[in-house]
N, C-alpha and C positions, 0 to 999 in steps of 0.2 A: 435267321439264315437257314437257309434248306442244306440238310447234311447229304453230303454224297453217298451212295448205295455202295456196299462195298458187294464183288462177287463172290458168291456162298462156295464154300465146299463141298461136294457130295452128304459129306456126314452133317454138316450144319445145315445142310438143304435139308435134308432130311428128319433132322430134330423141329425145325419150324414147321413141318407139314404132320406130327406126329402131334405137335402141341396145337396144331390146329383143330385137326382130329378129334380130340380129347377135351375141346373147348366146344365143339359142335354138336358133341354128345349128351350135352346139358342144355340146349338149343330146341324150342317148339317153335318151330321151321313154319308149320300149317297154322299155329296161330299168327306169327308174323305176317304169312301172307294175306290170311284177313284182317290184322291192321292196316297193313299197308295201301290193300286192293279197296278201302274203305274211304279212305282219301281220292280212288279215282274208279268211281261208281260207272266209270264207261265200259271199262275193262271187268271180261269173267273169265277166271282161270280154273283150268279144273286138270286134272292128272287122273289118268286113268292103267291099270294094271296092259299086260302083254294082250289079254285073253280081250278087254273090251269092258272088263268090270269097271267103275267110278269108284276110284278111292278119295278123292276129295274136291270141293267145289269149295270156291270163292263163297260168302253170301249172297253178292249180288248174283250170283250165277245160280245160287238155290233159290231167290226170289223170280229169277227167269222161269223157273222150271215148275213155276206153283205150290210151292212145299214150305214149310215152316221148318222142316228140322232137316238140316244136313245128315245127319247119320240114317233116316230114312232112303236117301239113295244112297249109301255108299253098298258096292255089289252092282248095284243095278246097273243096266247096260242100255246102249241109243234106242234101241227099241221097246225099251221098257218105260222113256220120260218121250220121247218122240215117236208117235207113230205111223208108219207108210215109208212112203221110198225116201224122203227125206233124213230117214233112219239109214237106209242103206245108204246113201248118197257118202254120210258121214263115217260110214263103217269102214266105205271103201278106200275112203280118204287117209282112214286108221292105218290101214293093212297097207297102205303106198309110204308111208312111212317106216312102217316097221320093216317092210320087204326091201327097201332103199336103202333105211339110217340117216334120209335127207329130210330136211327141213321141208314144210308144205309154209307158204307166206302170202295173206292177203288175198286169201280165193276169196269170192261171197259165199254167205249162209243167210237164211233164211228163219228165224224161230218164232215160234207163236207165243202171245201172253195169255194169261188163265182167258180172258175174253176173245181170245182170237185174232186180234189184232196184231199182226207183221211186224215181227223189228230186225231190222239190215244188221249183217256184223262183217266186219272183217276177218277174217278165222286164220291165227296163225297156227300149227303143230309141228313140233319135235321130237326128236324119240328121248327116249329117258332111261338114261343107266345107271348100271351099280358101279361100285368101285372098281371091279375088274374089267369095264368098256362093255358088256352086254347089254342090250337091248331089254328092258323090262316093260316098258310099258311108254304113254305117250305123256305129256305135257304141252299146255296149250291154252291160249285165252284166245278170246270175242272181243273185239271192242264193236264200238259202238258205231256205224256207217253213218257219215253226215251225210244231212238229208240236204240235196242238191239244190233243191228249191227254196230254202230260207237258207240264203247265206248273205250277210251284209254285202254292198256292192255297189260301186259307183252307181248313178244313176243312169248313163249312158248305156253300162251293160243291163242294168234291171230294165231296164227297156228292150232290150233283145231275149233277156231271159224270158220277159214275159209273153213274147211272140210267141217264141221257140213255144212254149207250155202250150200256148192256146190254140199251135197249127202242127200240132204232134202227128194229127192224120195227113198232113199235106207232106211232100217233098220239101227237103228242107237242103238246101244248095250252102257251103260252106262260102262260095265267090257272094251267093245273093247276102247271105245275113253281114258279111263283111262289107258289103257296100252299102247297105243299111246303115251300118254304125259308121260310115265314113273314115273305113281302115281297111288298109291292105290284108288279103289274109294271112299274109304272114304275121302281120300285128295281131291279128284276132289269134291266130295259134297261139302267141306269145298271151296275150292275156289269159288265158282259158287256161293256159297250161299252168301262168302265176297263180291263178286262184282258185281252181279245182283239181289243177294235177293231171289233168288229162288235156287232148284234143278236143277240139267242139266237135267233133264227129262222136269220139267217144262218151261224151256230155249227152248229146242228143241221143246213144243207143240206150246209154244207161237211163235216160230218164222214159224213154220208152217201156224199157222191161220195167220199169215201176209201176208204169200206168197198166200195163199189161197185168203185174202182178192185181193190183186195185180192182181190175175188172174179171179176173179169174174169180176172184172170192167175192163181192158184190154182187156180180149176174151172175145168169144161167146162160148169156151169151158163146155161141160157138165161137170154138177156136179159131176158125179162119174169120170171123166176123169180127174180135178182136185182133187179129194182124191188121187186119185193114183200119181201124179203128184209133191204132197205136203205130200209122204209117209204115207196116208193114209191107213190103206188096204183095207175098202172100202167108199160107200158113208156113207153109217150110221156111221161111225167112225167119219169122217170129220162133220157130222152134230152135234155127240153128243157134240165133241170139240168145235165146233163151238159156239153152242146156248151156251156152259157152260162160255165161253169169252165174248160172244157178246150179248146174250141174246135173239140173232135172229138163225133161222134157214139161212145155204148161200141161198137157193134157195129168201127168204123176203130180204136178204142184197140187192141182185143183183139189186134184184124191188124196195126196194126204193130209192138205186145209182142209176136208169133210170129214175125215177119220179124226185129226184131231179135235172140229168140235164138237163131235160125237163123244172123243173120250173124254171131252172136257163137262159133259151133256152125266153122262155117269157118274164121274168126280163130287158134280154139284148132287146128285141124287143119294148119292152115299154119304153127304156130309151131313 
């Protein structure tokens, strides 16, 4: 039988949060979180000082970043494991936190692996205090963006997904793909919304800025020759999408996809 909570006193309040205190302080807080963050290899958290310094990384989040030993970054800062605007993108994201004390939840980010290849994150941050309620520094994980295009699915919609992929350059009408599948668009809201979370509208931009992204770093093709490409209509369309996802303009993605395999180009030469 569940016992009932009785209402603390001041003083008894008081004694439980001191013996908690006192039990916490024998507590390795940062190895807990790489056990636990261990069991869920999507998620990287890392905690960073007021100023921008890295005090601690998840593993998986020190394997994101090319490095084998975590106390090699600690100190280091975004522009010191990321570099170009993608750095500042992140920096600025920092400083809207600490200048608020609000939460930032579910923007996109963008990181690169030691070979250069793109991996999507979700990016939560929070600011992080001491005991007194000031502001010290940030706390925050990555998880991991499901990739839009492999996800199990009736066959009915794998049939419209597959259009949607293969006519990214064409106009693509929310009434025409619903009468495709033999569903009002209200019903086709309703599905899309069950199993991606979004609108088809918003299904179809996001999978555009992917392909967008794929063909930044693949060709040498100009920018407005990928809007068009990725059903744009034109470059400013693709940029306004663009920065609204990524927070970068394509033309800053491209630069600092080249700077980093540039740095990554040195890394190997120095090992």
């Amino acid at each position: 039988m569940i016992r009932p909570f009785k209402s603390l006193t001041p003083r008894q309040k008081q004694r439980q949060l001191e013996e908690r205190e006192e039990w916490l302080r024998d507590v390795d807080l940062l190895q807990a979180f790489d056990e636990i963050f261990d069991f869920m290899p999507e998620y990287r958290i890392f905690l960073k000082r007021r100023a921008g310094e890295i005090m601690f990384l998840s593993r998986a989040m020190v394997r994101t970043l090319r490095v084998d030993d975590e106390a090699a970054l600690i100190g280091a800062q975004d522009h010191d494991v990321t570099p170009g605007p993608l750095a500042d993108l992140y920096c600025a994201r920092d400083e809207e936190v600490l200048r608020t004390g609000k939460s930032i939840n579910g923007v996109m980010e963008v990181w690169f692996t030691r070979e250069g290849i793109p991996q999507w994150f979700l990016c939560h941050k929070a600011p992080l205090r001491n005991r007194q309620g000031q502001i010290i520094g940030i706390i925050g994980f990555l998880k991991e963006y499901q990739d839009l295009t492999h996800l199990p699915v009736d066959e009915p919609l794998d049939q419209l997904l597959t259009f949607i992929r293969e006519n990214l350059s064409s106009e693509l009408r929310i009434r025409d793909l619903a009468e495709m599948s033999n569903l009002s668009v209200r019903q086709l809201e309703r599905i899309f919304q069950t199993v991606f979370g979004m609108s088809p509208r918003k299904y179809i931009t996001k999978l555009r800025i992917r392909v967008a992204v794929r063909l930044l770093l693949e060709t040498n093709l100009p920018v407005d020759h990928i809007a068009l490409e990725t059903g744009f209509c034109d470059q400013s369309a693709l940029t306004y999408y663009f920065r609204r996802e990524l927070g970068v303009t394509p033309y800053k993605f491209r630069k600092a996809a080249a700077l980093w395999s540039s740095y990554n180009l040195k890394v190997s030469a120095n090992s």
